[in-house]
C-alpha positions in Angstrom: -8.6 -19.9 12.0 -9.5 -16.2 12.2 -7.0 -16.6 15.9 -4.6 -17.8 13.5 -4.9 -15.0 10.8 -5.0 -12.6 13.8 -1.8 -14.0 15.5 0.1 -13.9 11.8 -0.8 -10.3 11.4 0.3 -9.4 15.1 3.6 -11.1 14.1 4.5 -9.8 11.0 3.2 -6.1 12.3 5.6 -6.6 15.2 8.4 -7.3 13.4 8.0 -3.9 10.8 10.6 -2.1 11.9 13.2 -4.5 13.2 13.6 -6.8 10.2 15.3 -5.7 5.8 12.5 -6.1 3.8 14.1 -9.4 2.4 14.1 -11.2 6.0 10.2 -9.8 6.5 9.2 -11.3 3.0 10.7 -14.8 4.7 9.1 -14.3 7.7 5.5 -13.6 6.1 5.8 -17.0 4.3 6.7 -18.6 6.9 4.8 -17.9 9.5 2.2 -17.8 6.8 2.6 -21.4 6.5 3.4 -22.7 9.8 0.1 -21.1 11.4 -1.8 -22.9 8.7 -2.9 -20.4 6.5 -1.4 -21.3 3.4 -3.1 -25.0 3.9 -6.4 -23.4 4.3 -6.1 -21.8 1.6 -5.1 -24.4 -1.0 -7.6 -26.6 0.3 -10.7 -23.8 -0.1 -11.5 -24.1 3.7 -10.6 -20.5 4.0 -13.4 -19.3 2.2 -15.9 -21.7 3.6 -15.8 -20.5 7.2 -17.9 -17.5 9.0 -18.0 -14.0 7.7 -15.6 -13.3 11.0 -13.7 -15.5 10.1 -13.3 -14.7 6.2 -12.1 -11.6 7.5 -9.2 -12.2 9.3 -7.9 -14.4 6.7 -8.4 -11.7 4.1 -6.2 -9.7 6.8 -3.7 -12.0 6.9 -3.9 -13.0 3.2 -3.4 -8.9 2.2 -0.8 -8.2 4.2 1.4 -11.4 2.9 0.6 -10.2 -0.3 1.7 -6.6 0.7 4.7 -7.7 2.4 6.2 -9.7 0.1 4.6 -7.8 -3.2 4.6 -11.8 -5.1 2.9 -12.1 -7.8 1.7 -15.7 -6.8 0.4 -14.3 -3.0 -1.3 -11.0 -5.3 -3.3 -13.7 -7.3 -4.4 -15.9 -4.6 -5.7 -12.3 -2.7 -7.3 -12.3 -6.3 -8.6 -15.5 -6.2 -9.7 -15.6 -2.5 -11.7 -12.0 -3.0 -13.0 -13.1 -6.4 -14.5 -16.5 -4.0 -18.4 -17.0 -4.6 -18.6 -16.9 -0.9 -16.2 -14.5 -0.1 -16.9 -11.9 -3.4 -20.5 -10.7 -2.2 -19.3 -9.5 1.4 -16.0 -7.4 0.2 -16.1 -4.3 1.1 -15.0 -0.7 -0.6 -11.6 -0.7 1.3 -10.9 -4.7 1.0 -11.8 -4.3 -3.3 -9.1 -1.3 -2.9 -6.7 -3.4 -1.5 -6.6 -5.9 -3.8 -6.1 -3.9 -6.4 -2.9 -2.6 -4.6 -1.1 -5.7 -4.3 -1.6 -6.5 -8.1 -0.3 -3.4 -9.0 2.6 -3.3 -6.7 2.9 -7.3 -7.8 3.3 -5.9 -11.1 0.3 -7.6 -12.3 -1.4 -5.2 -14.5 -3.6 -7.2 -16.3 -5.3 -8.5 -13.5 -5.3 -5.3 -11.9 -7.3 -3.3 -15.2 -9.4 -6.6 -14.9 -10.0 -5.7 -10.9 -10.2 -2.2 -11.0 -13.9 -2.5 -12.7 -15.1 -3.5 -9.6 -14.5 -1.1 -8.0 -15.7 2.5 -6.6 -15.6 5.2 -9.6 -13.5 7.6 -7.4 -10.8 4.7 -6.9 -10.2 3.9 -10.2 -6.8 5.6 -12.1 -5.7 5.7 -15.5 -3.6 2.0 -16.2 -1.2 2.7 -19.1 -0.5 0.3 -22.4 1.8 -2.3 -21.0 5.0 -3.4 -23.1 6.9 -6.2 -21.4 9.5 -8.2 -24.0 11.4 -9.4 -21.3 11.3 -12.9 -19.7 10.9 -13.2 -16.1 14.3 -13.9 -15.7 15.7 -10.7 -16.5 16.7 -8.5 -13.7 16.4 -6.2 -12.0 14.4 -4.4 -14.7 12.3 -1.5 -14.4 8.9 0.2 -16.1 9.6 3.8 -18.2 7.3 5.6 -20.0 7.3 4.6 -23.4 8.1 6.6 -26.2 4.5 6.0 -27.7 1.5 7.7 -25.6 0.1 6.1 -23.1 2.6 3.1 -22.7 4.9 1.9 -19.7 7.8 -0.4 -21.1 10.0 -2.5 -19.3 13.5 -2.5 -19.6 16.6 -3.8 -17.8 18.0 -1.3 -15.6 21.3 -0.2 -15.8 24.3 -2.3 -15.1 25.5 -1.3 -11.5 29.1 -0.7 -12.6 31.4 2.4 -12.1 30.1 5.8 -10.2 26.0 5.8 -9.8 23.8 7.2 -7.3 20.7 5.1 -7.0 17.2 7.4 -5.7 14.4 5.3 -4.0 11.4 6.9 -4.1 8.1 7.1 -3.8 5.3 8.9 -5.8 3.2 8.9 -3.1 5.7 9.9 -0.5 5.7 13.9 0.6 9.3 13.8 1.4 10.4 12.2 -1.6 8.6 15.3 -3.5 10.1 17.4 -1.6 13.6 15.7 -2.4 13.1 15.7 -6.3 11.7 19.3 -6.0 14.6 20.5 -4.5 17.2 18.8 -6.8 15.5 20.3 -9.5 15.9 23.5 -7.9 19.6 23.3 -7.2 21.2 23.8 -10.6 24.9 22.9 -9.8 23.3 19.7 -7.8 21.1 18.6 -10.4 24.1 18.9 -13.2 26.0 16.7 -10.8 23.9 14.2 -10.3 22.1 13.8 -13.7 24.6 12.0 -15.8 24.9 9.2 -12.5 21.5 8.6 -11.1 19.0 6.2 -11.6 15.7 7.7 -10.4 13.8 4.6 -9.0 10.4 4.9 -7.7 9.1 1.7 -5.2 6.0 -0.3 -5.6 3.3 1.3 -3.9 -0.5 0.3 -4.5 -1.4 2.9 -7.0 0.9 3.2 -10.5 0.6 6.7 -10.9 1.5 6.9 -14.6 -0.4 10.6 -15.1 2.0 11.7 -12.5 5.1 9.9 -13.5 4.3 11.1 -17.0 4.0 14.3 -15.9 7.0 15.1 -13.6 9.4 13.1 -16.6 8.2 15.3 -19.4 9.1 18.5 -16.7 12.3 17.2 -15.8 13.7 15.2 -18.8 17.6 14.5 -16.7 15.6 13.4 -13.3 13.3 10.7 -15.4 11.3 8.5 -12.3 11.4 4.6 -13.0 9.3 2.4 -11.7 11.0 -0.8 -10.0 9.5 -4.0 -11.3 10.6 -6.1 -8.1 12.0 -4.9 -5.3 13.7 -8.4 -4.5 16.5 -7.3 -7.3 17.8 -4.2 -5.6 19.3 -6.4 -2.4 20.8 -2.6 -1.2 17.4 -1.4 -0.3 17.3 -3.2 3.1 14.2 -1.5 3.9 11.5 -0.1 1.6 11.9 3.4 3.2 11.6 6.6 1.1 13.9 8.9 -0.1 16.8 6.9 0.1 19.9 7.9 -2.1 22.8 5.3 -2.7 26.2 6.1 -3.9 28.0 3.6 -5.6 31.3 2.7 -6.7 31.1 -1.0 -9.2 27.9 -1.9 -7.0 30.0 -1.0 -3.9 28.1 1.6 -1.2 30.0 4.8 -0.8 27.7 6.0 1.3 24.1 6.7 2.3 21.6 9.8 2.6 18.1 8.7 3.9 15.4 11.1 4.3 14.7 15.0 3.5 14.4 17.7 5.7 12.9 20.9 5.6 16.5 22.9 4.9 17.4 19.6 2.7 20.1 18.2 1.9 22.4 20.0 -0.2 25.4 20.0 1.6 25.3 16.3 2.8 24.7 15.5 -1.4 27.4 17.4 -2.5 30.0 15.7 0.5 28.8 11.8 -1.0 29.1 13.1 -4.7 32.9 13.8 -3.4 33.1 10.6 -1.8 32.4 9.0 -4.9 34.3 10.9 -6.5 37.4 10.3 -4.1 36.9 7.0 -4.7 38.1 7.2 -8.2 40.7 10.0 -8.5 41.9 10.1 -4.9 41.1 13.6 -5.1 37.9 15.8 -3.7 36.5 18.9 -5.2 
């Protein structure tokens, strides 16, 4: 088994780069379940076998869970970890990753549950969570509520007319650097405020002190955190900043990354694009 877990990693790893996230997600579970894994792991024999062993199914386990950020592969990470055999032998950085994929998963009470376990240094600040919504409302996305200390899901907004759509990421230098700039560019900001929804990936801390913080600096650039990455089928891959101009859910055009000079010029051209697209006429 730990060959298998070992193989399904080298797989999945291999195919990073090459593969939208949404063909990666189906090629975790897949492979996942065609090596064997997911058997072993129904049945308990995963967490019966040799410390080795435990391991690379943990490996294996973590990075389906990563890839596809399910709730249902989070939990079984959960469940696995949480193993009377397997628990006792978990290490700081394995407890630390378990508590990533619940909180990219979305799964905040488990991951305040989790968090206890571990290391004082890794713990952060998890919010009041509001969720009214069913599960089958998308895609949604987590704000900062208007009452301290809360994140609140709400359906995002309808993709319809002229939007630009920001993918970010809190942890992400260049995607700092993006927002920073934006905010420092007066006539850009203007532009872009009344069209763009300032989404923010699932990454394996939440960052609400930070989220918190930048919204209440920069109340027409608010970050939103995306409650599944599955409903935004234009982000092909999870990379960060990303910046989508749309006409009624149609892309306009593109602009990924940030450079040091940024990207003033290049934002200003899609804006027009979009623009175009309406009137027929550019600025």
């Amino acid at each position: 088994m730990a060959n298998r877990g070992r193989d399904f990693v080298a797989t999945v790893q291999g195919q990073w780069r090459e593969k939208s996230h949404r063909d990666l997600r189906i090629l975790a579970q897949d492979e996942f379940s065609r090596l064997g894994l997911h058997e072993a792991l129904v049945t308990g024999q995963a967490s019966t076998t040799d410390a080795a062993t435990q391991r690379a199914f943990f490996e294996a386990l973590h990075l389906l869970a990563f890839t596809t950020q399910a709730a249902e592969h989070a939990l079984a990470l959960r469940a696995f970890a949480d193993s009377r055999q397997v628990a006792p032998t978990l290490t700081v950085t394995e407890l630390r990753q378990v508590y990533g994929v619940l909180i990219a998963a979305r799964q905040f009470a488990a991951a305040q549950a989790w968090q206890k376990r571990m290391d004082e240094a890794a713990r952060e600040f998890l919010p009041i969570i509001i969720d009214r919504l069913g599960p089958g409302a998308s895609p949604s996305v987590w704000v900062v509520g208007k009452t301290p200390d809360t994140l609140e899901r709400q359906v995002a907004r309808e993709l319809a007319g002229a939007q630009v759509i920001m993918i970010a990421g809190l942890g992400c230098p260049f995607s700092q650097a993006a927002l920073r700039g934006i905010a420092a560019d007066p006539l850009l900001a203007a532009r872009l405020a009344p069209l763009t929804q300032w989404l923010v990936l699932p990454e394996s801390r939440l960052g609400f002190r930070d989220l918190r913080a930048w919204n209440e600096a920069h109340p027409t650039m608010e970050l939103m955190l995306i409650h599944n990455l599955e409903d935004w089928a234009l982000v092909e891959r999870p990379a960060t900043p990303q910046f989508f101009f749309l006409r009624d859910g149609k892309v306009v055009a593109r602009i990924a990354g940030w450079p040091k000079e940024g990207r003033s010029e290049a934002m200003h051209d899609a804006l027009d694009a979009l623009e175009h697209e309406r009137t027929g006429v550019t600025r």
